[in-house]
Backbone as XML, in Angstrom:
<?xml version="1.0"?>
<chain id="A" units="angstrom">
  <residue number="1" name="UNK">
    <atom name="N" x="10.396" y="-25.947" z="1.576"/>
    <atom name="CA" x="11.041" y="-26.244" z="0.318"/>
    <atom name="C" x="10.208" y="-25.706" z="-0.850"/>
  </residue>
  <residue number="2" name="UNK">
    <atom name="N" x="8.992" y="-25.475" z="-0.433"/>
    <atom name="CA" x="7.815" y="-25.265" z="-1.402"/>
    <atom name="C" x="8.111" y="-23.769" z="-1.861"/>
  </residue>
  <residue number="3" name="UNK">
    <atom name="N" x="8.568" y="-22.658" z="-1.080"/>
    <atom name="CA" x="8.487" y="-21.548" z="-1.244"/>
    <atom name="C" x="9.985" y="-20.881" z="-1.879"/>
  </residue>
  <residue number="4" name="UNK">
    <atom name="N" x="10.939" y="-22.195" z="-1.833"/>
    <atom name="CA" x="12.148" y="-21.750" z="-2.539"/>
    <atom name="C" x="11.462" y="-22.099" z="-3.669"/>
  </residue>
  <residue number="5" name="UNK">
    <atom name="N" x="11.278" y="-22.612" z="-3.912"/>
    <atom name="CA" x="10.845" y="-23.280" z="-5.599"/>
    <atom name="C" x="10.437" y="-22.214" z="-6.014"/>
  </residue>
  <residue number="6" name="UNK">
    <atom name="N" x="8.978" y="-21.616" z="-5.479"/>
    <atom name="CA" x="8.430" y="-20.516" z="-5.924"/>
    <atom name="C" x="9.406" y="-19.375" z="-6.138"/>
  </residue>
  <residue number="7" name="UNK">
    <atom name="N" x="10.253" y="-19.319" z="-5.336"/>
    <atom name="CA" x="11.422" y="-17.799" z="-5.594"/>
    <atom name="C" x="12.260" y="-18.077" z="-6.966"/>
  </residue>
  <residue number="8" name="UNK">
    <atom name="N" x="12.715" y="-19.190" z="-6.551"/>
    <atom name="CA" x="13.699" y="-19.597" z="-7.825"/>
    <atom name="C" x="12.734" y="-18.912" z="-8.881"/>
  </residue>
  <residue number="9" name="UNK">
    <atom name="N" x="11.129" y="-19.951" z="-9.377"/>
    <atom name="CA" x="10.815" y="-19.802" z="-10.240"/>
    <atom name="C" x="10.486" y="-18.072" z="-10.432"/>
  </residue>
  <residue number="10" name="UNK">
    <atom name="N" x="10.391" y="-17.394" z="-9.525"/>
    <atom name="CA" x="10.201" y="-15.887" z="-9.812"/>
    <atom name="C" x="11.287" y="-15.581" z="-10.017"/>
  </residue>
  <residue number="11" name="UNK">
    <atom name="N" x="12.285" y="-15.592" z="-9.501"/>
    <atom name="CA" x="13.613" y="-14.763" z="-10.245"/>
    <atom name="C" x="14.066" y="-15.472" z="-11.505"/>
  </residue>
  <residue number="12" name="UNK">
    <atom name="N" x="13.794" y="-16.330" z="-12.049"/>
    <atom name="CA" x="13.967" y="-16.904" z="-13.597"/>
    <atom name="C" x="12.871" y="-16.197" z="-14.129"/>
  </residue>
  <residue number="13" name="UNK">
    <atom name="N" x="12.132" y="-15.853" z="-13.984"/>
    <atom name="CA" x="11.098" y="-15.301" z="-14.571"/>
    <atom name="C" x="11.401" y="-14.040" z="-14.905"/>
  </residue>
  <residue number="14" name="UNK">
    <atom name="N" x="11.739" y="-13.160" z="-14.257"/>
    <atom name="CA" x="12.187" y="-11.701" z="-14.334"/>
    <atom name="C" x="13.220" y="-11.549" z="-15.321"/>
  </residue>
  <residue number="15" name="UNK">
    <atom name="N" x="14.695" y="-12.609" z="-14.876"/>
    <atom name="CA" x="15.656" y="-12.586" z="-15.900"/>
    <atom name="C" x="15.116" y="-12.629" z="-17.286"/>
  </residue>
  <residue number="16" name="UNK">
    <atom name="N" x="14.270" y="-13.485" z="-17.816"/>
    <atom name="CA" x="13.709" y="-13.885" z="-18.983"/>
    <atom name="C" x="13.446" y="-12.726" z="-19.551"/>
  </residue>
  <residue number="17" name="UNK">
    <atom name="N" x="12.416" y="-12.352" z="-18.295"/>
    <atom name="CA" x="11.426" y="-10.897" z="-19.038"/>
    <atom name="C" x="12.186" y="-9.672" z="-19.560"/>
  </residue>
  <residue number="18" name="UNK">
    <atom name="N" x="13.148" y="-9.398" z="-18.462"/>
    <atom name="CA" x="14.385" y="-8.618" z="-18.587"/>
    <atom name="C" x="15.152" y="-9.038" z="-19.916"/>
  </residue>
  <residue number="19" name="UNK">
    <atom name="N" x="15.381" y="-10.054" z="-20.175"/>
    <atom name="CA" x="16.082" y="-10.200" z="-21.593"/>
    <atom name="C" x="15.683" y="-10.257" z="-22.731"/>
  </residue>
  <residue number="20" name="UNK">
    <atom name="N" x="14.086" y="-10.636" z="-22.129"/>
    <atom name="CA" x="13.680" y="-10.231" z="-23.891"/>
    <atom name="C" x="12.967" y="-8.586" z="-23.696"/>
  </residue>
  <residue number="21" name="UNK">
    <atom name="N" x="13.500" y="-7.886" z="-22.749"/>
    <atom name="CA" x="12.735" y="-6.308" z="-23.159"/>
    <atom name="C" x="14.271" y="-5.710" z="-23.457"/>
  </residue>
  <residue number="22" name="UNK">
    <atom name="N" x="15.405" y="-6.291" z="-23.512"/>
    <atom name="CA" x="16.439" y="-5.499" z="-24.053"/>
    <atom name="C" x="16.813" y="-5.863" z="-25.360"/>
  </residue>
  <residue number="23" name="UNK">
    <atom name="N" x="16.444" y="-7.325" z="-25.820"/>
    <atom name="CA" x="16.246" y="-7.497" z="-26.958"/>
    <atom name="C" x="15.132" y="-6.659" z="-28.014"/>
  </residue>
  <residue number="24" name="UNK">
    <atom name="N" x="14.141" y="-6.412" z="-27.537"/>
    <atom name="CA" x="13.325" y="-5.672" z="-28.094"/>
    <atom name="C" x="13.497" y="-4.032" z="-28.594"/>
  </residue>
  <residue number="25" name="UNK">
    <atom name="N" x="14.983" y="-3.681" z="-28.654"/>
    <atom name="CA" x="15.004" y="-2.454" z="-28.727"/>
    <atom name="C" x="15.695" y="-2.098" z="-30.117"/>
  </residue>
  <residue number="26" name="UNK">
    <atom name="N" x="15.438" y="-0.961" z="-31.153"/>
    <atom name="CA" x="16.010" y="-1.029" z="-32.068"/>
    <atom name="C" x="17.287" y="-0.271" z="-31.767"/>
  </residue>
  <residue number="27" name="UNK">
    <atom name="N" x="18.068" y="-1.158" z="-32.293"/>
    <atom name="CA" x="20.107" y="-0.501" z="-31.825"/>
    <atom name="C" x="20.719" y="-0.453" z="-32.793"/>
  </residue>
  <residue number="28" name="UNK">
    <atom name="N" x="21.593" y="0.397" z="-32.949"/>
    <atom name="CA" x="22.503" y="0.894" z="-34.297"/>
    <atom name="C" x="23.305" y="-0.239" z="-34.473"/>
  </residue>
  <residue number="29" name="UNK">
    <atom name="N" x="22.770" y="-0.448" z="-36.218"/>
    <atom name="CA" x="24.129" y="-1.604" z="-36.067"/>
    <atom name="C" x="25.077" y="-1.225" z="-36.822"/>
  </residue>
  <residue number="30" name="UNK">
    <atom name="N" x="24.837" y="-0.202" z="-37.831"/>
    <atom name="CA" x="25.643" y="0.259" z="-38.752"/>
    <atom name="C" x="25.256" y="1.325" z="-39.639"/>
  </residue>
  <residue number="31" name="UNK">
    <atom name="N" x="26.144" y="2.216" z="-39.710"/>
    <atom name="CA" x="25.747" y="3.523" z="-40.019"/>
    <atom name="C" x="27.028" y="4.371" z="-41.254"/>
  </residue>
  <residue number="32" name="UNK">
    <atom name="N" x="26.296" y="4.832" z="-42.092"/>
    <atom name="CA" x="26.883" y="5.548" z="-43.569"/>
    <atom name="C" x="26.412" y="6.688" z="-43.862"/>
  </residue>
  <residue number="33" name="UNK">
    <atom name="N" x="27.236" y="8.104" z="-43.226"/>
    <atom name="CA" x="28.724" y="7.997" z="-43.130"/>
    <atom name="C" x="28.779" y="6.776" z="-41.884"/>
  </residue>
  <residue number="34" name="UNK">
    <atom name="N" x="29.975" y="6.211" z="-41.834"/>
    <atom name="CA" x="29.779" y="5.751" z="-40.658"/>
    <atom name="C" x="30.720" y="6.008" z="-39.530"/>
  </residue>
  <residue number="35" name="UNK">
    <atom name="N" x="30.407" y="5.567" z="-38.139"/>
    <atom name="CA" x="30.697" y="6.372" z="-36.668"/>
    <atom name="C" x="31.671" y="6.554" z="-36.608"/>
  </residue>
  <residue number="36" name="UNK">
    <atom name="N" x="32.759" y="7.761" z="-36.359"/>
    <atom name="CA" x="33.937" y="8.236" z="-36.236"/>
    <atom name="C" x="34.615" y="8.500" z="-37.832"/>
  </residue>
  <residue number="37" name="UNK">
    <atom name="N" x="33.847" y="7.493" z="-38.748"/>
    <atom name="CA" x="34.211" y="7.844" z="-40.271"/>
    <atom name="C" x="34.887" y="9.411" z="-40.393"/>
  </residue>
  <residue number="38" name="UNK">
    <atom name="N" x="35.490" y="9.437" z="-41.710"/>
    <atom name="CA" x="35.981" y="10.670" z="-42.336"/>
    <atom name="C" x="35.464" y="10.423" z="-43.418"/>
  </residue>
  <residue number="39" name="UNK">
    <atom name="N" x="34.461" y="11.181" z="-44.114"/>
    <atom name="CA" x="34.137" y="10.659" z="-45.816"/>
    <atom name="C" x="34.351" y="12.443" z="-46.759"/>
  </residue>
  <residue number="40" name="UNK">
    <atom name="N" x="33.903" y="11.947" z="-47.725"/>
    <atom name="CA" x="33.688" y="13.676" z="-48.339"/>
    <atom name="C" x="31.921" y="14.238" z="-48.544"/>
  </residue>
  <residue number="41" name="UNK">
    <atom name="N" x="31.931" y="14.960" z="-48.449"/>
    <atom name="CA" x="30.154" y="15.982" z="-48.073"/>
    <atom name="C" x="29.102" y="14.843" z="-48.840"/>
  </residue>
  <residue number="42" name="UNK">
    <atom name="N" x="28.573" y="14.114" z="-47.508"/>
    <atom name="CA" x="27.682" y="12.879" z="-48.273"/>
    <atom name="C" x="26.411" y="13.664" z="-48.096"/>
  </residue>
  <residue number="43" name="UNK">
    <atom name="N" x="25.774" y="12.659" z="-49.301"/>
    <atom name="CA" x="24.432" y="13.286" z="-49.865"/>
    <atom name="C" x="22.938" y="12.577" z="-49.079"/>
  </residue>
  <residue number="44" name="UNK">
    <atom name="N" x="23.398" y="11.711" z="-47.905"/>
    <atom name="CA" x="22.019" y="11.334" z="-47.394"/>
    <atom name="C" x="22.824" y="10.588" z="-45.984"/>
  </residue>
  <residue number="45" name="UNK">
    <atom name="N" x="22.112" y="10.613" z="-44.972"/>
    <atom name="CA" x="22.655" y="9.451" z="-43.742"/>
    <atom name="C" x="21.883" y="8.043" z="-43.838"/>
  </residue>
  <residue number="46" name="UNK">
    <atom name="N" x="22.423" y="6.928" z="-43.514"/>
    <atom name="CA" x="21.870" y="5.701" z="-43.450"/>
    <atom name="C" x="21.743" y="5.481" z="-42.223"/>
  </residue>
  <residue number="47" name="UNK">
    <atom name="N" x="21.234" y="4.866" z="-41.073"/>
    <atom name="CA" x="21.096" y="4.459" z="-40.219"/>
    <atom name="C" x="20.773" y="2.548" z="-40.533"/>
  </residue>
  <residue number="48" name="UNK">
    <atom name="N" x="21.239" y="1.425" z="-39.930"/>
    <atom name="CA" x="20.511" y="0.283" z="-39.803"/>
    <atom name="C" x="20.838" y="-0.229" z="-38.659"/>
  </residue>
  <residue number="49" name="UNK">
    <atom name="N" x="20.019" y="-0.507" z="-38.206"/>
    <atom name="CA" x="19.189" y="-1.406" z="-36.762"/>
    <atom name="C" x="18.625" y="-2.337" z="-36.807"/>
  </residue>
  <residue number="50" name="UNK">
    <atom name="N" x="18.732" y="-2.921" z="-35.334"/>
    <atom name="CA" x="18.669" y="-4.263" z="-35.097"/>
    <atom name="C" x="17.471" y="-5.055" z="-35.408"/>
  </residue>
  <residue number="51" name="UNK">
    <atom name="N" x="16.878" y="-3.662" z="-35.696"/>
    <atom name="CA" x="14.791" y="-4.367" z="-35.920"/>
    <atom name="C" x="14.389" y="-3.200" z="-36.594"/>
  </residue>
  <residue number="52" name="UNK">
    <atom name="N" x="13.468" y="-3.731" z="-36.949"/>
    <atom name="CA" x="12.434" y="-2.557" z="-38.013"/>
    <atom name="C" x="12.247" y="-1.413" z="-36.651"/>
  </residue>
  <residue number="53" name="UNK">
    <atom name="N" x="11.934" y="-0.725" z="-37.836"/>
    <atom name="CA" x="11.620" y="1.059" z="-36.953"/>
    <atom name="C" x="10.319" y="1.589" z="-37.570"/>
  </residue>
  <residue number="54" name="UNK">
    <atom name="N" x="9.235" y="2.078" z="-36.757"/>
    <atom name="CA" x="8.276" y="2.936" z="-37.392"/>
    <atom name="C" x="8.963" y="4.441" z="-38.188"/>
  </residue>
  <residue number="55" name="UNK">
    <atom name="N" x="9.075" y="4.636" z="-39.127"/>
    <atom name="CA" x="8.997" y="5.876" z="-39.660"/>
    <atom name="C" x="8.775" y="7.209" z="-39.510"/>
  </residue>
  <residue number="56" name="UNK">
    <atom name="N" x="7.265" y="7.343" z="-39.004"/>
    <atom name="CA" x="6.472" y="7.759" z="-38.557"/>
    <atom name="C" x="7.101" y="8.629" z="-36.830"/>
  </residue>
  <residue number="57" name="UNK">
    <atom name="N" x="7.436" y="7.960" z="-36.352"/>
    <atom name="CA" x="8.152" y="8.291" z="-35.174"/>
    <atom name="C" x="9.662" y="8.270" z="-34.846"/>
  </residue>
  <residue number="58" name="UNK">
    <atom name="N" x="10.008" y="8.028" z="-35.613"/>
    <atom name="CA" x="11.994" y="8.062" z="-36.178"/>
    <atom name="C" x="12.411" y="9.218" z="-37.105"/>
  </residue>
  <residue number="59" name="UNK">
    <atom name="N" x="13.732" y="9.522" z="-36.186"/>
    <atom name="CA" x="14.418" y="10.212" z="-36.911"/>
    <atom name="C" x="15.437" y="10.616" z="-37.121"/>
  </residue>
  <residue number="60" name="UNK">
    <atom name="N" x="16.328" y="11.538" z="-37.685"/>
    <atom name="CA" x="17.471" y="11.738" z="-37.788"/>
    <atom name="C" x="17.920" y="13.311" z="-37.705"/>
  </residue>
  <residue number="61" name="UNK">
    <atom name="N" x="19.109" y="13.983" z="-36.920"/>
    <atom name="CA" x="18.916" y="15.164" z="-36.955"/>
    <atom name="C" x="20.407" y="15.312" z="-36.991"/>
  </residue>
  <residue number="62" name="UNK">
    <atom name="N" x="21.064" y="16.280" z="-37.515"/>
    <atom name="CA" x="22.252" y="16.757" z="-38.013"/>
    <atom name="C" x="22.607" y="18.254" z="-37.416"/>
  </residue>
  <residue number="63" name="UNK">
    <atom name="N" x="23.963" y="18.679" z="-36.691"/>
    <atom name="CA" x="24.572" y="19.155" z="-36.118"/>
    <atom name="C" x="26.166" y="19.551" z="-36.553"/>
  </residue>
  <residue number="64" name="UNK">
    <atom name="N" x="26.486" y="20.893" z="-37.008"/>
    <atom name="CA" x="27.724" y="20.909" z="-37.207"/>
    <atom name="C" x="28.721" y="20.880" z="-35.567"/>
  </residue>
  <residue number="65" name="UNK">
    <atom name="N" x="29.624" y="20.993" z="-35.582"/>
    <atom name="CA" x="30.787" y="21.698" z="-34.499"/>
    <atom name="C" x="30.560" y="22.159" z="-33.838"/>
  </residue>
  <residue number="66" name="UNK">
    <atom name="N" x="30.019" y="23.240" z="-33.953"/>
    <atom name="CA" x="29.233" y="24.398" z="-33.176"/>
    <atom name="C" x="27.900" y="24.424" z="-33.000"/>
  </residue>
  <residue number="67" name="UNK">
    <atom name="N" x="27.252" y="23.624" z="-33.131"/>
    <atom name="CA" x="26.160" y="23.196" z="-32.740"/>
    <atom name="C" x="24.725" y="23.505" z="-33.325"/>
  </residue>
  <residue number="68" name="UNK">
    <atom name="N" x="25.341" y="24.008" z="-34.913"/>
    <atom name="CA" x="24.232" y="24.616" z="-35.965"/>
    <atom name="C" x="23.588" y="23.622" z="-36.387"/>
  </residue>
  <residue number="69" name="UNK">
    <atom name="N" x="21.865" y="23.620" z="-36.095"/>
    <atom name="CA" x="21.550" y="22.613" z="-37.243"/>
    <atom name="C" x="22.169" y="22.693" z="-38.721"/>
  </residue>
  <residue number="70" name="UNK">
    <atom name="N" x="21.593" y="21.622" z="-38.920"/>
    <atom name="CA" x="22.355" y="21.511" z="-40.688"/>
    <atom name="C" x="20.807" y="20.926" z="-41.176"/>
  </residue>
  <residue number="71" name="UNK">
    <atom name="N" x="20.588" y="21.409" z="-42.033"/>
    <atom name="CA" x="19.283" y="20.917" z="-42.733"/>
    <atom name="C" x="19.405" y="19.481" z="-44.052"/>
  </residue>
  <residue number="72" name="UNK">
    <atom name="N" x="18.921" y="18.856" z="-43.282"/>
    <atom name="CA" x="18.321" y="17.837" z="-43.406"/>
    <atom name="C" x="16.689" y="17.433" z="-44.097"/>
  </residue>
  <residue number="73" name="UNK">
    <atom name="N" x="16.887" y="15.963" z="-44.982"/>
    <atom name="CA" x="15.073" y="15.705" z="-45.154"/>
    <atom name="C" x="14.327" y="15.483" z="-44.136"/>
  </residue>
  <residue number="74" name="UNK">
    <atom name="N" x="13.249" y="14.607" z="-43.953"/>
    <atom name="CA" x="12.240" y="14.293" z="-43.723"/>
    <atom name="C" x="13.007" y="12.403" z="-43.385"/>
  </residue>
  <residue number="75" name="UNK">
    <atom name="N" x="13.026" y="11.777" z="-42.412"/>
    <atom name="CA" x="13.810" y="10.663" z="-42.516"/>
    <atom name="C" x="12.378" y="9.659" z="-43.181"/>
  </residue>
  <residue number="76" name="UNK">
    <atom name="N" x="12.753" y="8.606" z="-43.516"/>
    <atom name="CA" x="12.245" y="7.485" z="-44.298"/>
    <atom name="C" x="13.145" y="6.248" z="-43.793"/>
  </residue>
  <residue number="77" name="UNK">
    <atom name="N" x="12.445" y="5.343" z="-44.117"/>
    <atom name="CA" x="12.802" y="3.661" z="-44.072"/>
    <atom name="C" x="12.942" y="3.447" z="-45.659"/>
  </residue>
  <residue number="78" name="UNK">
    <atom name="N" x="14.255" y="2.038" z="-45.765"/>
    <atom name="CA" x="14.530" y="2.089" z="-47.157"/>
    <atom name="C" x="13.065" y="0.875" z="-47.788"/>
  </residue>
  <residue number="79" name="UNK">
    <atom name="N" x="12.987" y="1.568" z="-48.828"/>
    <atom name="CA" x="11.666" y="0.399" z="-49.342"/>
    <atom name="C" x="11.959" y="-0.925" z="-49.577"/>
  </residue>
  <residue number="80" name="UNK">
    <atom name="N" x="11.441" y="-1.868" z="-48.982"/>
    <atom name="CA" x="12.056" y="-2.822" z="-48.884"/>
    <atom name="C" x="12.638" y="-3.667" z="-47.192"/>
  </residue>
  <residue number="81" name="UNK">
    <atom name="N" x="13.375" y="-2.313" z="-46.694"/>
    <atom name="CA" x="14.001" y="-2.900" z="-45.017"/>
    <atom name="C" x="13.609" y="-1.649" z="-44.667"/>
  </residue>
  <residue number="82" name="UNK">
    <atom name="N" x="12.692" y="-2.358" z="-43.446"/>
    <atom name="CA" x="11.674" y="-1.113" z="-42.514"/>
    <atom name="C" x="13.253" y="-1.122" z="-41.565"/>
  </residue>
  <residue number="83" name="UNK">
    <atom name="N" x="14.430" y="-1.958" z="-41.111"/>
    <atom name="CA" x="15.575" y="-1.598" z="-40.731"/>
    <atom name="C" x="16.205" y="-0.568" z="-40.924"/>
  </residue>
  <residue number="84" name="UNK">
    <atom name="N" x="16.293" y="-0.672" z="-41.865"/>
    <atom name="CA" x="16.988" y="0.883" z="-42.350"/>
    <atom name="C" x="16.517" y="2.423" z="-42.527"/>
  </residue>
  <residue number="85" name="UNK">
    <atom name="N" x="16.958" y="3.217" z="-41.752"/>
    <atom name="CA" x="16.439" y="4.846" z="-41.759"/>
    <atom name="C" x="16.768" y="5.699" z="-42.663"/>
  </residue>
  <residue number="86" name="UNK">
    <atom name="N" x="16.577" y="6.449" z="-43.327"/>
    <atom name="CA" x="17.554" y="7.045" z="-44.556"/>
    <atom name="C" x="16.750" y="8.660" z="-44.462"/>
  </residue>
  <residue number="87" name="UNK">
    <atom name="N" x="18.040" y="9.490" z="-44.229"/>
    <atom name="CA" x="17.594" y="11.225" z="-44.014"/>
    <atom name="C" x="18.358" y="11.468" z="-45.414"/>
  </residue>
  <residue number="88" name="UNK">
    <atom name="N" x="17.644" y="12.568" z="-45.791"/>
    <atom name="CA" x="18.899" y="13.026" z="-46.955"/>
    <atom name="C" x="19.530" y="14.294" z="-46.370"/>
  </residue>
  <residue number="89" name="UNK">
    <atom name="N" x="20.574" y="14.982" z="-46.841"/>
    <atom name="CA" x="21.397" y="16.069" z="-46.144"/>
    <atom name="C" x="21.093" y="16.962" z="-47.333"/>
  </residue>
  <residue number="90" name="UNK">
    <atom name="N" x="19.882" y="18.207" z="-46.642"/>
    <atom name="CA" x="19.839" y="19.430" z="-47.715"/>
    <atom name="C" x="20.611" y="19.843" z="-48.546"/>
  </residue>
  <residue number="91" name="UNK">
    <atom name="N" x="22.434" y="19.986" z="-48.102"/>
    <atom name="CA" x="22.758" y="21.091" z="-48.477"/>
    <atom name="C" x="24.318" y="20.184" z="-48.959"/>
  </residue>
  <residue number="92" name="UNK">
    <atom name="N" x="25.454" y="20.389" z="-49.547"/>
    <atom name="CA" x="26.556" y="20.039" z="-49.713"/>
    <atom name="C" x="27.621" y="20.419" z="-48.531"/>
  </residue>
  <residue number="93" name="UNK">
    <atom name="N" x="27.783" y="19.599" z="-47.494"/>
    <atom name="CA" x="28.509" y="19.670" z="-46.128"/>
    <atom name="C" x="30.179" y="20.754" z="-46.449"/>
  </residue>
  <residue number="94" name="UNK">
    <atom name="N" x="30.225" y="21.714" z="-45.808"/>
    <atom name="CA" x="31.470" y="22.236" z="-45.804"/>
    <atom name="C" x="32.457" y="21.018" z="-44.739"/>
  </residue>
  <residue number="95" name="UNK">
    <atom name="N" x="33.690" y="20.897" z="-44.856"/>
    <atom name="CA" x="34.793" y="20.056" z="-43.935"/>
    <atom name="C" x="34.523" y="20.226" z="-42.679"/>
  </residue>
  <residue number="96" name="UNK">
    <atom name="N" x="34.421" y="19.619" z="-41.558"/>
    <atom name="CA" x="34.338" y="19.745" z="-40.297"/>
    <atom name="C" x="34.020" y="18.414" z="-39.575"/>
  </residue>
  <residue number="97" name="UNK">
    <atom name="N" x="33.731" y="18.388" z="-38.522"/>
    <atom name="CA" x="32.742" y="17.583" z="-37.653"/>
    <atom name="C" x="31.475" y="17.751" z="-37.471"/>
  </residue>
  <residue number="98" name="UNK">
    <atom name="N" x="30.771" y="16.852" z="-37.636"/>
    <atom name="CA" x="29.551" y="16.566" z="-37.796"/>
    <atom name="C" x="29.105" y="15.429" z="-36.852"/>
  </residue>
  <residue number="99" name="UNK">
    <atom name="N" x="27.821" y="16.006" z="-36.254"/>
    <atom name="CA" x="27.388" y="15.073" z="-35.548"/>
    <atom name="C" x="25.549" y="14.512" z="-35.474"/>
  </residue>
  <residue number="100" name="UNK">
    <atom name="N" x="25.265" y="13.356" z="-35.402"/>
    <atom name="CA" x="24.279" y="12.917" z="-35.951"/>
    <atom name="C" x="23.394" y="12.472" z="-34.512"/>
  </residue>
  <residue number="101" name="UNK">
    <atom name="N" x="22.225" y="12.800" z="-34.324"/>
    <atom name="CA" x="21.397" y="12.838" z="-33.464"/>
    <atom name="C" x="20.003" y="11.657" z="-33.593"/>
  </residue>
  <residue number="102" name="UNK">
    <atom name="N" x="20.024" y="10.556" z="-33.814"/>
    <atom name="CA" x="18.990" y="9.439" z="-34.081"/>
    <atom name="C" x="17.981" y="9.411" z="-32.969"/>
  </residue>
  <residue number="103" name="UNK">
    <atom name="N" x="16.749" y="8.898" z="-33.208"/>
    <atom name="CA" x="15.810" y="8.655" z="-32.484"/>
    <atom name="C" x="14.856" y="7.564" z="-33.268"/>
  </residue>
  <residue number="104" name="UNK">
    <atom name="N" x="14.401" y="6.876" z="-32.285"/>
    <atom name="CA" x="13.811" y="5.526" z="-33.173"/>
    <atom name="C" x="13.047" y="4.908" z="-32.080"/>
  </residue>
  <residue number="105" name="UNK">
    <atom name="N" x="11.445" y="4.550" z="-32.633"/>
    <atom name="CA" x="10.583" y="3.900" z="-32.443"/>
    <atom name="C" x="10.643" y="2.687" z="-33.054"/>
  </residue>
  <residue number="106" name="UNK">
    <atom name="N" x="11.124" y="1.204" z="-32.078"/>
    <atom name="CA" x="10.880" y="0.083" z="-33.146"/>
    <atom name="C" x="9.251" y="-0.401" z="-33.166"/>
  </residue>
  <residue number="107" name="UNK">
    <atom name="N" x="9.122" y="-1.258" z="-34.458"/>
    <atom name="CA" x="7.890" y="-1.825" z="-34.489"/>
    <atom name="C" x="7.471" y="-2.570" z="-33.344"/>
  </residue>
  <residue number="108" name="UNK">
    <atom name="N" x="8.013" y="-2.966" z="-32.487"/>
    <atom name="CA" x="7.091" y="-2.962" z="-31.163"/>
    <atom name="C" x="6.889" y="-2.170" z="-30.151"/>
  </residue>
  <residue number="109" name="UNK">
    <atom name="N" x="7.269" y="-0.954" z="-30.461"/>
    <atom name="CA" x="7.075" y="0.094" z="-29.872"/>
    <atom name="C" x="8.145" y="0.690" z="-28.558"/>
  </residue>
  <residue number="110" name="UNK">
    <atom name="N" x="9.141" y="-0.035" z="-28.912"/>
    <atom name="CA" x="9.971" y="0.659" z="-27.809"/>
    <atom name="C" x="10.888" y="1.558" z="-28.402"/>
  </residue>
  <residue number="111" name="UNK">
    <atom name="N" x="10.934" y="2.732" z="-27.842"/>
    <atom name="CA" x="11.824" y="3.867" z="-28.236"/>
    <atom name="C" x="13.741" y="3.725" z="-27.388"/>
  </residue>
  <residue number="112" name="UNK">
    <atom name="N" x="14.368" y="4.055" z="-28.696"/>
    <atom name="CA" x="15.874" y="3.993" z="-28.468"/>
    <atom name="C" x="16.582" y="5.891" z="-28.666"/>
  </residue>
  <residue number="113" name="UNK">
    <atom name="N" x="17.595" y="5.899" z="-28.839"/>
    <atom name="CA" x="17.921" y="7.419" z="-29.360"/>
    <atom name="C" x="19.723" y="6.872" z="-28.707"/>
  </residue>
  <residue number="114" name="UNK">
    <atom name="N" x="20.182" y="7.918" z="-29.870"/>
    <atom name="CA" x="21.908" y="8.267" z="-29.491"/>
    <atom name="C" x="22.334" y="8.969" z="-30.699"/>
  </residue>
  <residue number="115" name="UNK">
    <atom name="N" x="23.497" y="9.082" z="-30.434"/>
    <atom name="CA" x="24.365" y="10.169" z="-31.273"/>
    <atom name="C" x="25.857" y="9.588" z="-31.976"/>
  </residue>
  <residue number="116" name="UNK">
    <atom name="N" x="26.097" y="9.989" z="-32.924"/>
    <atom name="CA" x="27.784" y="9.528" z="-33.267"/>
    <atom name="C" x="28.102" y="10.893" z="-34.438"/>
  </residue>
  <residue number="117" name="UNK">
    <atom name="N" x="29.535" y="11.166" z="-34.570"/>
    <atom name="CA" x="30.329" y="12.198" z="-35.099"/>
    <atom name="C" x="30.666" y="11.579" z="-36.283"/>
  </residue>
  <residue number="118" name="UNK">
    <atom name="N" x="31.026" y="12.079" z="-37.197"/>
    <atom name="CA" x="31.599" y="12.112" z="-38.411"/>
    <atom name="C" x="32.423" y="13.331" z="-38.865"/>
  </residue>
  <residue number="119" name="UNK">
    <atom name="N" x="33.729" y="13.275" z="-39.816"/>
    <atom name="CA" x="34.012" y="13.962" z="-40.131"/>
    <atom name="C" x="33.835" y="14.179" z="-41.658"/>
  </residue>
  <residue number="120" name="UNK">
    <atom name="N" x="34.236" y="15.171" z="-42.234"/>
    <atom name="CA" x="33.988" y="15.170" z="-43.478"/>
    <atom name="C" x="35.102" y="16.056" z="-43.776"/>
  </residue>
  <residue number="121" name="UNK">
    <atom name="N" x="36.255" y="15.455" z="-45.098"/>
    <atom name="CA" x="37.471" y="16.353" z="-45.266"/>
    <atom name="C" x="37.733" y="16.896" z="-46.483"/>
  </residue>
  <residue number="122" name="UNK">
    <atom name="N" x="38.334" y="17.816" z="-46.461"/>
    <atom name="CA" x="38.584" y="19.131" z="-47.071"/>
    <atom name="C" x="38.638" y="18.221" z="-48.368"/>
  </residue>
</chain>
């Protein structure tokens, strides 16, 4: 009976650990332009997530249709919410699809990354 106990208590243990290392990850919670949006040629991307992000190791990268970079800043956190990522967009976007390439180190150090489209109209 002694050694179920011990199992039980190891597989509660794992679940735990397991749930707080998926909690620990920074995840898109909302994004401007935002995902599948249609807006007109915006002048910076927002990213915000579920937890602060190092800077330093985050970023943001921009993609037309065809798969041209599009030049972009230097990404930053907004002053104030280390949550929030903020790239600015070099150039004034011609109409198309656009697609946005994130990568993010949260402050406890676990790395996330994904992608979402935007359009932008004539």
């Amino acid at each position: 009976m002694h050694s179920r106990s011990l199992l039980r208590l190891g597989v509660s243990l794992a679940f735990a650990l397991s749930a707080d290392a998926v909690l620990a990850h920074a995840l898109l919670q909302k994004a401007v332009p935002a995902v599948g949006g249609t807006v007109s040629s915006p002048s910076e991307i927002r990213i915000e997530f579920s937890e602060g992000v190092e800077p330093r190791f985050s970023g943001i990268a921009l993609t037309s249709a065809g798969g041209a970079a599009q030049p972009v800043g230097k990404s930053a956190v907004e002053t104030g919410d280390n949550k929030v990522l903020v790239t600015k967009i070099g150039k004034k976007l011609p109409p198309g699809v656009y697609t946005v390439n994130w990568h993010a180190v949260s402050v406890d150090t676990h790395h996330t990354q994904g992608s979402f489209s935007f359009t932008v109209q004539p």
